[in-house]
Residue, then its C-alpha position, 0 to 999 in steps of 0.5 A: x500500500x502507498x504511503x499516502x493512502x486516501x483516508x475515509x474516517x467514519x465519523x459516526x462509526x467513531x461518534x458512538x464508540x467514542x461516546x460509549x467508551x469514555x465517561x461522560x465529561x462536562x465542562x464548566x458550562x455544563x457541556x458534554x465532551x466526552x464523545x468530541x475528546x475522543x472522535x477528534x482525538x482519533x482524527x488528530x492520530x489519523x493526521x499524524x499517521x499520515x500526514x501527507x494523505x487526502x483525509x475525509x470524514x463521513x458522517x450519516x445523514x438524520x431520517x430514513x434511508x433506502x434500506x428503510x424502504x427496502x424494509x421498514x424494520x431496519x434498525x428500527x429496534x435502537x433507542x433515541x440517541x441520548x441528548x448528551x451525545x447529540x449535543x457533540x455533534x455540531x462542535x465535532x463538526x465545527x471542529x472537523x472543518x477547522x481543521x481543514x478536513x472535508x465533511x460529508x453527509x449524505x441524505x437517503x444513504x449511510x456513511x457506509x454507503x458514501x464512504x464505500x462508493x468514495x473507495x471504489x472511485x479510488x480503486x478505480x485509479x489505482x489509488x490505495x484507501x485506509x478506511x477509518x472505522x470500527x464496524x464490522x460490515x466495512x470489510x467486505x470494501x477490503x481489497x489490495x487497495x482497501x485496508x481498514x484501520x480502528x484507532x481505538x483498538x489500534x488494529x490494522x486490517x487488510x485482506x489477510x486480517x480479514x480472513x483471520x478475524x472472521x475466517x472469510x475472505x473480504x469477498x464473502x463478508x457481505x455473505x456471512x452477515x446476510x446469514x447471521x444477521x445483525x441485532x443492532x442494525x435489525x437486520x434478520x438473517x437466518x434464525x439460529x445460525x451464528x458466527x462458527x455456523x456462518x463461516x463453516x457454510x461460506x467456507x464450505x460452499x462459497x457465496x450465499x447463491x452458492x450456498x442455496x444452489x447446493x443446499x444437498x451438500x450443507x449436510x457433508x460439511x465438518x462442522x456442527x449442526x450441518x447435518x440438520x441445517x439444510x430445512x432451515x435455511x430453505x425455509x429462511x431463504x428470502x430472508x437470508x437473501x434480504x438480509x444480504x440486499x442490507x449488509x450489502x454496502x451501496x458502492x455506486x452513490x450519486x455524489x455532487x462532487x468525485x474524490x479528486x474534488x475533495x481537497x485537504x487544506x491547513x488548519x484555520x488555527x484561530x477557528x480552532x482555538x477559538x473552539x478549544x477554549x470554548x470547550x474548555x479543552x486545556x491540552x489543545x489551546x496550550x499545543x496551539x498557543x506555542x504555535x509562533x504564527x498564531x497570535x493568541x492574544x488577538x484571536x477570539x471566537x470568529x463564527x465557525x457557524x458562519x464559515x459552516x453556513x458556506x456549505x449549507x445542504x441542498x436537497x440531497x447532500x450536505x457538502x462542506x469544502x470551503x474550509x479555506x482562509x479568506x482569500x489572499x490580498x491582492x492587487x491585480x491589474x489587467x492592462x488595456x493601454x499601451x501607458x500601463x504596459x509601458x510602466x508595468x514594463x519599466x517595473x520588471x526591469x527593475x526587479x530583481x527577480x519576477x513570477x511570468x506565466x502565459x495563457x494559452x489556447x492548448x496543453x500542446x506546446x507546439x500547437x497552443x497559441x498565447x491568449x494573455x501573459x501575467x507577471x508579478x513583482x512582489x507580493x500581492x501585486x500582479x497584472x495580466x495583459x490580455x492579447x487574444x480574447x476573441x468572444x463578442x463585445x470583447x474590449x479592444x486588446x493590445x496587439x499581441x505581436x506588438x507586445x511580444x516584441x517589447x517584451x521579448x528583449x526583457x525575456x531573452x535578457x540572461x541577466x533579468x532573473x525569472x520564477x515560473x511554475x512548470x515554466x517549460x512549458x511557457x519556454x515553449x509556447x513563447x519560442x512558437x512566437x520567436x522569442x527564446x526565454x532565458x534568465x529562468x532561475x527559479x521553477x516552483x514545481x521543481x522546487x517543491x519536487x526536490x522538497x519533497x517528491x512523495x509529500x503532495x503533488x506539485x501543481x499550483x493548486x495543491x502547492x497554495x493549499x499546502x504552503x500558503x492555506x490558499x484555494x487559487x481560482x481554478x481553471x473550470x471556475x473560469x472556463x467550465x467543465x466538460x463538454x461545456x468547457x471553453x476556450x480560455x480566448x473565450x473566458x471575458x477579461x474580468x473574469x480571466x484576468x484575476x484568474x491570469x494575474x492570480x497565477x503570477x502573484x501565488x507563483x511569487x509567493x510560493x517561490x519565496x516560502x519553497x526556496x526559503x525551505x530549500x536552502x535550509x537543506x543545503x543538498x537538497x537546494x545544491x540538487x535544484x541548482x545543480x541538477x533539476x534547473x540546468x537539465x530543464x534548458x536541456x529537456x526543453x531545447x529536445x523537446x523542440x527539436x523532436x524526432x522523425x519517425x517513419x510513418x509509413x512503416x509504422x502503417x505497415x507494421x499496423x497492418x501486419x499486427x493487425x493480421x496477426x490479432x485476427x489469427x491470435x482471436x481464431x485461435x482463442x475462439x478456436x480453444x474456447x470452443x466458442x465465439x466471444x470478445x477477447x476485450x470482456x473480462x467478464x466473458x474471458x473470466x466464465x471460459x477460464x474458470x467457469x468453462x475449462x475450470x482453470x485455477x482461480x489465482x487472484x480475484x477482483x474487488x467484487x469478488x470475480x476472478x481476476x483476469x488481470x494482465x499479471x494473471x493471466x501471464x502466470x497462467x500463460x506458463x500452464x495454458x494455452x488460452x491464457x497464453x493466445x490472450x496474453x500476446x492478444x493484448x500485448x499486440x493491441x496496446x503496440x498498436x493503439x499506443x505506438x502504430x497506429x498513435x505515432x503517425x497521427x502525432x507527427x507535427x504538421x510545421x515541424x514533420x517530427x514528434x515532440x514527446x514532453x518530458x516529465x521531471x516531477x512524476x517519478x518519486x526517485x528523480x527518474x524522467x517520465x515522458x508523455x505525448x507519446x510515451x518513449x519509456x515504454x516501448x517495449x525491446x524485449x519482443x520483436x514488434x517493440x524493437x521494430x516500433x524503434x526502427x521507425x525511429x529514423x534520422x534525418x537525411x545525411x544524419x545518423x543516429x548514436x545511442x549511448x546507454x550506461x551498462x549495469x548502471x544501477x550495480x555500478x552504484x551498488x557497488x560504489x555504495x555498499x563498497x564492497x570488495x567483491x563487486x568492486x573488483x569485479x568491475x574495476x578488473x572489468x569482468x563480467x559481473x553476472x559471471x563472477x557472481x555465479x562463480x562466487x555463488x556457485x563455487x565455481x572458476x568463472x570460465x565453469x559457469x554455465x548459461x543457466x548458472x550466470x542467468x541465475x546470478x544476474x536475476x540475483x543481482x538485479x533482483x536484490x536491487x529491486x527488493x526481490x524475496x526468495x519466493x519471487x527468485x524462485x518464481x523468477x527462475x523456476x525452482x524451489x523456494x529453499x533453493x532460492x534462499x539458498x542463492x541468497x544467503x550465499x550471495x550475501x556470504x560472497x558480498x558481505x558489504x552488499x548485506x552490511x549496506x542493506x541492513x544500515x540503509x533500513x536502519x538509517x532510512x528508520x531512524x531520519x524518515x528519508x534516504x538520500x542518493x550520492x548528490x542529496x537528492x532526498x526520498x521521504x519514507x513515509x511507512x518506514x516505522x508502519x506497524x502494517x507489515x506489508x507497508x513497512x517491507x515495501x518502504x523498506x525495499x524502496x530504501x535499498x532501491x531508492x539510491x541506486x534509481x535515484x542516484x542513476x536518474x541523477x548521473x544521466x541528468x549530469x550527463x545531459x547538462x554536460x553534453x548540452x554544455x560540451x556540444x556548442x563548441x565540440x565541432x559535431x554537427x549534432x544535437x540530443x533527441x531522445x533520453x530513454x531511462x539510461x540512454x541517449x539518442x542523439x542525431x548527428x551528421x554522418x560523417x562525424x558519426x563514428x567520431x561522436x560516439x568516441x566523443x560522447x562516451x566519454x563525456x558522459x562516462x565522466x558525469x560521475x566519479x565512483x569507486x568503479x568505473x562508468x562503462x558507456x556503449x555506443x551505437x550507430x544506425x539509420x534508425x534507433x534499434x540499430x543504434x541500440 
């Protein structure tokens, strides 16, 4: 599980026990405050836990809800709530929204209901979920990505948890609560059948369908009372299946807002303490009072009620996420005359350093054209200069090619330091109108980034709310949202220039907070002056260049996939005995494992057996079905993603593609790329390698790609400083074989293939956190014998097992580890008292300094090759980076030349205790260069 999880906290799960489990207490005023001490409580233990995850609580909405018309006696049997624990209710409430959490309730559905169809929306997006709560009917919701945890009992339930509380797995817990029923929700079950009874039927017969579908073999199973049990569920059965239609939680509720919609925001602490000293609450004012930004002797009792009736309910919901300060004060201009343009102008000369931004017809920047440009000089002053908003009666703009022009000597000025947010993209929509930007200093996505590059995402949006307690003006708040949305030439100036000038003014702001962090982390800051700045120049220039791609082949290669997946659906056909879509799970999942009785091996949240792409690759191994189905898709992704996509991408003014490189997606520092996705192409199978044989060069040119070799096992070695590996590459042997010899106990000339293969899935696996039993898997043999491998392994390299063991230790003791230039990965699951979690981050401890440190070495590599080009003499530019390689195009008499030449620049990119071993190719297109 990630270690920041979306946590849904059901509220009135924790109202009850809360009020229940801690005597009444009263203030002077005579108010209860029992159940307040305790629900806040828990949610203050949530917010510690995990203070980086999107927390929203639940509660249940007053009156009846669709259960009640499903069956009018639903929880009709439970008391009045008691005066004194309704009383809590409102200031639990206020104090939730003070805290800048999102609360929700519901009308017609239960906290259950919402909070379930909340996780399902998560899941959806592979997004892991901690569920908050203290009711049993919560674990049918449990899944790989779902997990439920009780802050009163301190317990931590995943799949395995729930099997072991109630010995069904969380697919049947809705089945074993239809049959025992539940008294304090009323809900009736089958008379007579309890707990041991319930879990011998599911475990038994499987599903209460199951269960009624072979009620002649209820008599055969080993537990007591079987024998007789068969008459008594016949004669219960609707109630049994009614009482499931109750326990079973509504995943598909109508919500006004989706999950990503609900943000958290940072404390209204004046709100809070005021609503502390109300409640008398002496522990909470006096960890509040020592906070330095709050003036206690000013604040008083600010109406919480008045921010709470922001969100007053509508007819069916009561939604409250306007839990934000007041908004930031600002003075923006937007500027219509030249005068104005003129003095703004004369401001930013004489500015040390200014936030710019530009507004644009589209997310492509190659084809989006400039509507507007915002600046900032200093906080709360911003002005935005509209240029192209085309809609009716618009005012009368400054003409954009004439402001351009003016401005485009202050934006090319090296010396006239800038700040944007993600400001390559800017780089790239101002050189559409020839102007080249320079002077960038600063990037407030990146510094967030290298801050902190797990602790919240890195928009402008999420960085305001988190380091400024600000909620920006959105781009749908403006512009609209789905098919309703419009252009941002078509948004009135009123309204775009707040919005525009905004952009600029909360850029500034946030520079200031996040570099100021910066530079009291002197490695971290040396990574974003060092490193993350000067590779973005690099990324952007390689970006507009782009690279030419033999569509035609492409074409063909289409066709002839397509061929193959007209073959590959016969045969599946032809196995299947039977006609059906390929693309359903649902079919796939009856032939498989209904129709030829193939081993179930995972199943998917509702209980379905999985046909997910993990397993029918394992089945793949056994079966020839799962095998055609595999290739089947593994073909059409080629197809969609690179044939048939590629062609369509290529830029009509340049006739290249333009992929984006992403610096602030992966965690280690490692770059990502979209439009098209370059890392992914795939070199293991024939048709990847020849989707690379469409990347071509130009006429008269060639193409070099160099790559570093065993990068991250050169890193290891560096690290761990162990003797074994460091003279293996420093004597330039081939490391997979040396460690087979040391392994296996054998001269290196003895080792077999078999035996060498084995050793480089022991050295890149122990790399990536493998087990014994993923070895095993991985090489086919017993999981004794893998271990085996291991420990002798470790044995052979005792630095390797030293360093592993004191990175764990160190990555628990300060909560981060670090690559060899400073680059930091937070862990935030290091000391989780969840199993699962804490071997994860401990995994990603070991591995995170090799990644991150290889990610770091080829950005180094980059900037000294971008550095050493200009004035090399070659008639060659970067194209491409591709996880440890560089593809550069160059003219081809200078080919062979290069290839010498850029070897050893980028070999030289880092000084480690081994050598940096670099191969180089060359060909007419990128697989013949590889």
């Amino acid at each position: 599980m990630s270690s920041n999880p979306v946590i849904l906290v059901d509220g009135s799960s924790y109202l009850f026990r809360a009020f229940h489990a801690i005597p009444l207490l009263t203030n002077s005023k005579g108010v209860h405050t029992n159940a307040i001490k305790g629900v806040i409580s828990m949610i203050k233990r949530l917010n510690k836990d995990y203070p980086e995850s999107q927390v929203i609580v639940v509660f249940d909405a007053k009156g009846k809800t669709f259960r009640n018309d499903i069956y009018s006696e639903y929880k009709a049997h439970r008391p009045p709530m008691p005066e004194e624990l309704r009383e809590q209710i409102q200031p639990i409430h206020d104090i939730i929204r003070a805290m800048g959490l999102p609360l929700l309730i519901i009308d017609g559905v239960e906290a259950d209901d919402v909070i379930g169809t909340l996780a399902s929306q998560a899941v959806q997006h592979q997004q892991d979920v901690v569920i908050s709560t203290g009711d049993k009917d919560m674990a049918q919701l449990v899944n790989e990505h779902v997990a439920l945890i009780n802050t009163m009992t301190d317990t931590f339930m995943d799949i395995e948890g729930v099997k072991t509380k109630f010995g069904v797995p969380p697919e049947h817990i809705i089945d074993y609560l239809a049959l025992m029923g539940d008294k304090v929700d009323n809900i009736p079950g089958v008379p007579k059948v309890g707990e041991k009874t319930a879990v011998g039927l599911v475990a038994g017969l499987g599903s209460l369908e199951d269960i009624y579908a072979n009620l002649d073999k209820v008599a055969t199973l080993d537990f007591r009372g079987a024998k007789t049990l068969a008459p008594k569920l016949e004669e219960h059965k609707e109630q049994a299946f009614l009482s499931k239609e109750l326990a079973t939680i509504k995943c598909d509720v109508e919500l006004e807002f989706a999950l990503p919609d609900f943000k958290n925001s940072d404390e209204h602490k004046e709100d809070l303490l005021a609503l502390y000293r109300d409640l008398e609450f002496k522990a909470w004012i006096a960890e509040l009072s020592s906070d330095p930004d709050l003036d206690v002797t000013t604040t008083n009792a600010k109406s919480t009620a008045s921010r709470a009736s922001k969100g007053k309910p509508t007819e069916a919901a009561e939604v409250i996420t306007d839990v934000m300060p007041d908004a930031l004060e600002g003075q923006y201009e937007i500027i219509l005359e030249q005068a104005a343009l003129d003095a703004w102008i004369a401001q930013l000369k004489a500015s040390s350093l200014f936030a710019f931004d530009t507004e644009t017809t589209s997310l492509n920047y190659k084809e989006a054209e400039i509507v507007g440009v915002s600046f900032a000089v200093e906080i709360g002053k911003a002005a935005y200069v509209p240029l192209a908003h085309d809609y009716d009666d618009a005012p009368q703009q400054l003409d954009r090619a004439a402001v351009l022009a003016q401005l485009k000597p202050l934006l090319e000025d090296k010396n006239q330091k800038k700040v944007g947010q993600h400001i390559k993209y800017d780089a790239h929509v101002l050189a559409n109108y020839g102007i080249q930007l320079q002077g960038v200093e600063f990037d407030t996505q990146l510094e967030s980034y290298v801050l902190d590059s797990v602790g919240t995402k890195h928009d402008m949006d999420s960085l305001s709310l988190k380091y400024l307690g600000h909620k920006t003006i959105t781009y749908e708040e403006v512009a609209g949202k789905g098919a309703k949305q419009i252009g941002f030439n078509e948004v009135t100036i009123d309204v775009a220039g707040p919005y525009a000038a905004e952009d600029a003014d909360i850029t500034l702001r946030l520079h200031q907070v996040l570099w100021a962090k910066l530079q009291q982390q002197p490695s971290l800051a040396k990574v974003f002056t060092d490193i993350e700045m000067p590779v973005m120049p690099v990324l952007c220039a390689m970006e507009e260049i782009g690279t030419i791609i033999d569509a035609d082949m492409l074409h063909e290669q289409s066709q002839q996939i397509e061929q193959r997946l007209q073959q590959l659906e016969q045969e599946a056909h032809n196995l299947a005995g039977k006609v059906f879509n390929l693309g359903s799970p649902k079919q796939l999942g009856v032939i498989l494992f209904e129709e030829q009785g193939l081993p179930v091996l995972k199943k998917t949240p509702k209980g379905a057996p999985s046909t997910a792409e993990e397993v029918l690759a394992e089945l793949a191994e056994d079966y020839e079905l799962p095998r055609v189905i595999t290739e089947h898709r593994g073909l059409a992704k080629l197809k969609n993603t690179y044939t048939d996509k590629l062609p369509m991408m290529v830029n009509a003014k340049t006739g290249r593609i333009h992929t984006s490189y992403n610096q602030t997606i992966a965690a280690t520092g490692r770059l990502s790329s979209t439009d098209p996705n370059l890392q992914n192409i795939p070199i293991r199978s024939e048709e990847g390698r020849r989707i690379r044989q469409a990347f071509i060069a130009a006429p008269g040119y060639k193409l070099v790609a160099a790559d570093y070799s065993q990068i991250e096992l050169r890193i290891m070695a560096h690290l761990s400083g162990d003797e074994g590996l460091l003279s293996a590459f420093a004597e330039e042997r081939d490391v997979h074989r040396a460690t087979a010899a040391e392994v296996f106990g054998v001269n290196e000339a003895e080792v077999t293939d078999n035996q060498r293969r084995s050793a480089k899935a022991i050295n890149f696996g122990l790399i990536y956190g493998m087990s014994a039993f993923g070895l095993a898997k991985q090489l086919g043999i017993g999981r004794g014998e893998a271990q085996d491998y291991v420990n002798l392994y470790f044995q052979r390299y005792p630095g390797v097992k030293d360093y592993m063991d004191n990175t764990r230790e160190q990555a628990k003791d300060q909560g981060y580890v670090e690559t060899i230039y400073g680059r930091r990965l937070y862990l935030p699951d290091i000391k989780a008292s969840n199993a699962s979690r804490r071997q994860h981050a401990e995994r990603t401890a070991i591995n995170a300094p090799m990644q991150g440190s290889a990610a770091d070495i080829i950005k180094r590599a980059m900037i000294r090759v971008a550095d050493w080009l200009p004035d090399s003499g070659f008639d060659a530019r970067m194209l491409l980076q591709v996880h440890d390689e560089l593809i550069l195009e160059v003219r081809a008499d200078q080919a062979e030349a290069l290839a010498t030449e850029l070897k050893t620049q980028m070999q030289c990119a880092a000084a480690l205790k081994v050598p940096l071993l670099v191969e180089a190719g060359i060909g007419d297109n990128w697989e013949q260069a590889h």
